[in-house]
C-alpha positions as CSV (number, residue, x, y, z in Angstrom):
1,X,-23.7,-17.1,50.9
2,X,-21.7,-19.6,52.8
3,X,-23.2,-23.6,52.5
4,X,-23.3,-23.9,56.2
5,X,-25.9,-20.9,56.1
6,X,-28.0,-23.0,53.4
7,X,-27.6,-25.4,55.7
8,X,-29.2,-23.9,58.0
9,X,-32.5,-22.8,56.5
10,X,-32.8,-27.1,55.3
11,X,-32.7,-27.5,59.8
12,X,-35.4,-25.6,59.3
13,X,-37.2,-27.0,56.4
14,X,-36.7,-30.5,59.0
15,X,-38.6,-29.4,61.9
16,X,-41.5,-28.0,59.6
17,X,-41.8,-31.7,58.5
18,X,-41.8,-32.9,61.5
19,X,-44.8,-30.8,62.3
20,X,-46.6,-31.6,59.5
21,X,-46.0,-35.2,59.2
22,X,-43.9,-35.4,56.4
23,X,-41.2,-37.1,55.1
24,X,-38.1,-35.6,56.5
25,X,-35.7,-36.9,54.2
26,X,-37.6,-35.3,51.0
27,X,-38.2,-32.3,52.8
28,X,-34.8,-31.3,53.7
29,X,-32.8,-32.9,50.2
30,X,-35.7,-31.9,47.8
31,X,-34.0,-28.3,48.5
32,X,-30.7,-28.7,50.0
33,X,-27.6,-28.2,47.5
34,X,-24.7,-30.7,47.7
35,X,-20.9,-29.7,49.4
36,X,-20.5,-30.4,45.3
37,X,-21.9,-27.0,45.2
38,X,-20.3,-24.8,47.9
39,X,-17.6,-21.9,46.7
40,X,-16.2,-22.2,50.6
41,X,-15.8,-24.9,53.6
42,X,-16.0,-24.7,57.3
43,X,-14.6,-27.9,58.6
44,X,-14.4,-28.9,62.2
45,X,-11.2,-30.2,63.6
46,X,-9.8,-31.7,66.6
47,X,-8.0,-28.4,68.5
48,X,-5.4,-30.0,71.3
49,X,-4.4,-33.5,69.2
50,X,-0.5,-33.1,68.1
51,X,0.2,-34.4,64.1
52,X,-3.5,-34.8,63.4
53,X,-5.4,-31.9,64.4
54,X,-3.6,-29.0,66.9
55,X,-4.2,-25.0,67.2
56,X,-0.8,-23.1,66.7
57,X,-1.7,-21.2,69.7
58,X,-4.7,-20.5,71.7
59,X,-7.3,-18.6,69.8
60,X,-5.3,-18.2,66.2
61,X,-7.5,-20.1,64.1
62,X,-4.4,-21.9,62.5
63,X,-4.5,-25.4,62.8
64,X,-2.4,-28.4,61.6
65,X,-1.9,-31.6,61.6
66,X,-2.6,-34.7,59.2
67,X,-6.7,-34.1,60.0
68,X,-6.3,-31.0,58.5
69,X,-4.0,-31.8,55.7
70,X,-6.4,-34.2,54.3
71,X,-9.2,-31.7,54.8
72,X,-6.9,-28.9,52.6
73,X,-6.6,-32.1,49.8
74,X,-10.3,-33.1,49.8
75,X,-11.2,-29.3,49.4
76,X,-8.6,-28.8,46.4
77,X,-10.1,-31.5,44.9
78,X,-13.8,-30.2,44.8
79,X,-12.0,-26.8,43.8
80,X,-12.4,-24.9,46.6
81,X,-9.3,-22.5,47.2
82,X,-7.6,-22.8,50.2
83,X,-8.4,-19.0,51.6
84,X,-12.2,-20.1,51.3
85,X,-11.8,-23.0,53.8
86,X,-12.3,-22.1,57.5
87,X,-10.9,-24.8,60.1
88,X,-13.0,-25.0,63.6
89,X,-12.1,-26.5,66.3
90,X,-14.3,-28.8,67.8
91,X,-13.5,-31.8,70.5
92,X,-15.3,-35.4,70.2
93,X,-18.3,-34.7,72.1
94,X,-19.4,-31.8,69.6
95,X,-18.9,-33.4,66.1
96,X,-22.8,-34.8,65.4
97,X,-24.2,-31.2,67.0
98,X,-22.0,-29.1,65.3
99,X,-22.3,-30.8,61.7
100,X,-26.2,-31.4,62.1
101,X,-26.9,-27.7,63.7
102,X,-24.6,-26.5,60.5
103,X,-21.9,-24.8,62.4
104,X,-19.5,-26.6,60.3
105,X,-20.0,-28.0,56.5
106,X,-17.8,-31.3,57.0
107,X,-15.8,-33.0,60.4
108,X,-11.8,-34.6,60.1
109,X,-11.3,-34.9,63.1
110,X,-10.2,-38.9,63.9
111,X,-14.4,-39.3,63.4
112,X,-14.3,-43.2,63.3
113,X,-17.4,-44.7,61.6
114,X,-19.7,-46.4,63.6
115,X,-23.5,-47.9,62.7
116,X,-25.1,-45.7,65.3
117,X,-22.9,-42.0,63.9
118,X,-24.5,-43.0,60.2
119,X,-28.0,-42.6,61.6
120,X,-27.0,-38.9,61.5
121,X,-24.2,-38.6,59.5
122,X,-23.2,-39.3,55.9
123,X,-19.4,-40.4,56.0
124,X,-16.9,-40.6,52.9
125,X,-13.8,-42.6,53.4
126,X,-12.5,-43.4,55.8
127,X,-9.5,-41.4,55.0
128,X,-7.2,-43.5,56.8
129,X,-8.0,-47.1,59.4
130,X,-6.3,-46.7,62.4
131,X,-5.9,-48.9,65.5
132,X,-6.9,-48.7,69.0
133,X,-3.7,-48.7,71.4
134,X,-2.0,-47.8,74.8
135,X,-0.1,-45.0,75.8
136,X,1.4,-45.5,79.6
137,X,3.9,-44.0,81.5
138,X,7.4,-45.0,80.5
139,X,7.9,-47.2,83.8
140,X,4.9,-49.2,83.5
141,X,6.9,-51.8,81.7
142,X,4.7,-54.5,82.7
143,X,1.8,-53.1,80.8
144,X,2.5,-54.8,77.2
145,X,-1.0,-55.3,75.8
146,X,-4.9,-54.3,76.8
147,X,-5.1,-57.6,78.9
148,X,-2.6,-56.0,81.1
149,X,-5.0,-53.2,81.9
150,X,-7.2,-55.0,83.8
151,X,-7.9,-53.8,87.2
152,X,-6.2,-50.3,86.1
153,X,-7.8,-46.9,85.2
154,X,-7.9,-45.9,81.8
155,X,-9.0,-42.6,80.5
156,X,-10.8,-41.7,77.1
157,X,-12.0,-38.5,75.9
158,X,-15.9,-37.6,76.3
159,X,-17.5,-38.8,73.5
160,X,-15.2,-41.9,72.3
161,X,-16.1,-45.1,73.0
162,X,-12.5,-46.1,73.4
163,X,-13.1,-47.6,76.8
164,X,-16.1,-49.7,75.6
165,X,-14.2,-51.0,73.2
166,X,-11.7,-52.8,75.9
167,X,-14.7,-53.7,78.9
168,X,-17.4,-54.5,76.5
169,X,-15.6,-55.3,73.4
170,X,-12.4,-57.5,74.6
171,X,-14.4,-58.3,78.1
172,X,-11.6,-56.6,80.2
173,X,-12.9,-55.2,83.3
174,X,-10.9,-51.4,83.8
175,X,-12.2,-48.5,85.6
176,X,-12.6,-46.3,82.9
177,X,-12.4,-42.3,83.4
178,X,-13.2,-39.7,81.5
179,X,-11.8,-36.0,80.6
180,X,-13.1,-33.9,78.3
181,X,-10.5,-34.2,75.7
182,X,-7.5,-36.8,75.2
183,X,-4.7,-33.8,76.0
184,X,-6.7,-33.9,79.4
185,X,-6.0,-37.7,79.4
186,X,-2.8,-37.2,79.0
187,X,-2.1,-34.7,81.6
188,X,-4.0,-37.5,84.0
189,X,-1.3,-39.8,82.9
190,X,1.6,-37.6,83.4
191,X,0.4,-36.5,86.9
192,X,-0.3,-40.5,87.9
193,X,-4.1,-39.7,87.9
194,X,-4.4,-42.9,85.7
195,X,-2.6,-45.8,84.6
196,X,-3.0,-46.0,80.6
197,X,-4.9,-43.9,78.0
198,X,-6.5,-45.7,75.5
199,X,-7.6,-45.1,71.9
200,X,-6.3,-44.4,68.3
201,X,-3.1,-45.5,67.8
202,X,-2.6,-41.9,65.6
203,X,-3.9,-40.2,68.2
204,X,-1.4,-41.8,70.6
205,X,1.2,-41.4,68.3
206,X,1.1,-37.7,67.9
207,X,1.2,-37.4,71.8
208,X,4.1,-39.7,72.4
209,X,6.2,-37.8,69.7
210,X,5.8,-34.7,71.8
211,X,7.2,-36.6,75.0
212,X,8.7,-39.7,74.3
213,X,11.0,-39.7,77.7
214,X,7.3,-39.2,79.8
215,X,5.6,-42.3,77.9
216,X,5.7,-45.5,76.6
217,X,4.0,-46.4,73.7
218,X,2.9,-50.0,74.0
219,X,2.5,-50.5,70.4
220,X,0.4,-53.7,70.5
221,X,-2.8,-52.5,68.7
222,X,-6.5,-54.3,68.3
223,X,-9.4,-52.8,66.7
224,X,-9.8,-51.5,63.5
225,X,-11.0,-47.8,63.4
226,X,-11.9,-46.4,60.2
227,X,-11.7,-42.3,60.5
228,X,-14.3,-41.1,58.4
229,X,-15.2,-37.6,56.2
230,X,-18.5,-36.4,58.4
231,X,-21.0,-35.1,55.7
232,X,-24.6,-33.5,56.0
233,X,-27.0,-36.2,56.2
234,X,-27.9,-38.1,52.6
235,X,-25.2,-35.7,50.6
236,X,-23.9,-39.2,48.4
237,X,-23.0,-36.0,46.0
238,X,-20.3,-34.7,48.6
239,X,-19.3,-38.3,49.6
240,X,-18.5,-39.5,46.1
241,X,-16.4,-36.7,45.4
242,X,-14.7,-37.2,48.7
243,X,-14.4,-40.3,48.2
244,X,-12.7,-39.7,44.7
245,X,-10.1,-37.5,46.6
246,X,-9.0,-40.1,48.9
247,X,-8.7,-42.1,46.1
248,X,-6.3,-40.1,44.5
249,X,-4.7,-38.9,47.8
250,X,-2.9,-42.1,47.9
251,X,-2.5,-43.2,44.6
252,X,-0.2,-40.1,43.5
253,X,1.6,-40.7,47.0
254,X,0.4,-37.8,49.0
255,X,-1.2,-39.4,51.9
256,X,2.3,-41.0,52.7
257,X,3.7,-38.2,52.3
258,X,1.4,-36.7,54.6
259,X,1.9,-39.8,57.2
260,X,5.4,-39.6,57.1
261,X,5.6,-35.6,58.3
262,X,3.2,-36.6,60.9
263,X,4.2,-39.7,62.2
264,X,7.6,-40.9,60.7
265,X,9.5,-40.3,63.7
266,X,7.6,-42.8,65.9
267,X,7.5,-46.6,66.0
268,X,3.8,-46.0,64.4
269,X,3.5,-48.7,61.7
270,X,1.5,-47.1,58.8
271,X,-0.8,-48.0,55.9
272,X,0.0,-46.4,52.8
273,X,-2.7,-48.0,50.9
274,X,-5.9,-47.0,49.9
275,X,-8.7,-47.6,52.5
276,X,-12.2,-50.1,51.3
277,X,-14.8,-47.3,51.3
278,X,-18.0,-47.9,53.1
279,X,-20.1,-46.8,50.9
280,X,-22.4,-43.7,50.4
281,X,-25.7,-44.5,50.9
């Protein structure tokens, strides 16, 4: 029996709790079995984000990208062969639903870790601290940092809070506009429908490798986002071990490796050291 399916019998054991008064928390992990435990993985990824997480083509089921190379490393590392792991795309909007209802075991899918996402989700890592950037079009040479963009439109993807993160974190006022994925964005950038896209510099990257003539990457980053491991709720079992894999991931080299496929052919300036875990509780 696939975990997710275990999983989904704990949702269950939850809203019995909630009926009876009792603790949740002892209700659902009294009986729930660690990712430690599972002989296969269904991990959601993002579908339509070039080098991190992209379908092959429409409807395959293939994906790839550095998302879901790190995925395929973690899951070798709790020994769980790579024909037993299932890849689902998901976009940001869906990751909390789709990991809480048990659709997927575990989300990489440029899932930064914020205070509000650990009230519902355990995180390992992050696998990787990226920054939050600008992508314009290539003649918008006056845009050269986010205090340019004010005044401008700048899209995110549904979900992200990559817009806050400019009006409410660096106090720029920007109309911000959203699409339901950051490919979306981008098509609103090529047509002129918006002025700038704005989020992880990765993210950004992967996009501007596919059309470098169409865009300028402005390459003047602020904010640190910390992409996290998205785990079942209180499963410190699966986040250890995940955590372990990281761990290793970069002290043998691969997660430069796995950077340098990816990203080594833009102006990206990567980390290649190990990321300060948050912690699992």
């Amino acid at each position: 029996m696939r975990f997710r399916h275990r999983r989904v019998a704990a949702a269950a054991a939850l809203a019995a709790a909630a009926v009876l008064g009792l603790p949740a928390c002892s209700a659902v992990l009294g009986g729930e079995e660690s990712l430690v435990d599972a002989d296969s993985l269904v991990v959601g990824v993002k579908y339509d984000q070039p080098g991190l997480g992209l379908e092959t083509a429409a409807g395959s089921g293939e994906f790839e990208g550095f998302d879901v190379d790190v995925a395929r490393y973690i899951a070798d590392h709790m020994g769980i062969p790579p024909e037993n792991v299932e890849f689902v795309g998901l976009n940001s909007a869906e990751r909390e639903e789709m990991l809480i209802s048990g659709e997927v075991d575990m989300v990489v899918a440029t899932y930064s870790i914020t205070p509000a996402r650990r009230t519902q989700v355990t995180f390992g890592g992050p696998y990787y601290v990226a920054k939050q950037d600008v992508l314009v079009s290539a003649d918008a040479t006056d845009i050269q940092g986010a205090r340019d963009l004010e005044g401008l439109s700048v899209c995110q993807s549904a979900g992200s809070n990559s817009v806050a993160r400019i009006t409410e974190g660096l106090g720029i006022a920007v109309e911000g506009t959203e699409q339901e994925t950051y490919s979306d964005c981008i098509e609103e950038l090529r047509s002129g429908s918006v002025d700038a896209v704005s989020t992880d510099n990765l993210i950004l990257a992967g996009f501007f490798a596919q059309t470098p003539d169409a865009f300028r990457f402005v390459n003047n980053p602020f904010t640190d986002e910390k992409y996290g491991v998205g785990l079942p709720y209180g499963d410190t079992e699966a986040c250890e071990a995940v955590n372990k894999a990281i761990s290793r991931m970069y002290q043998e080299g691969d997660a430069a490796e796995m950077l340098d496929h990816w990203f080594g052919e833009t102006d990206l300036e990567m980390v290649h050291s190990v990321p300060q875990f948050e912690g699992c509780d």
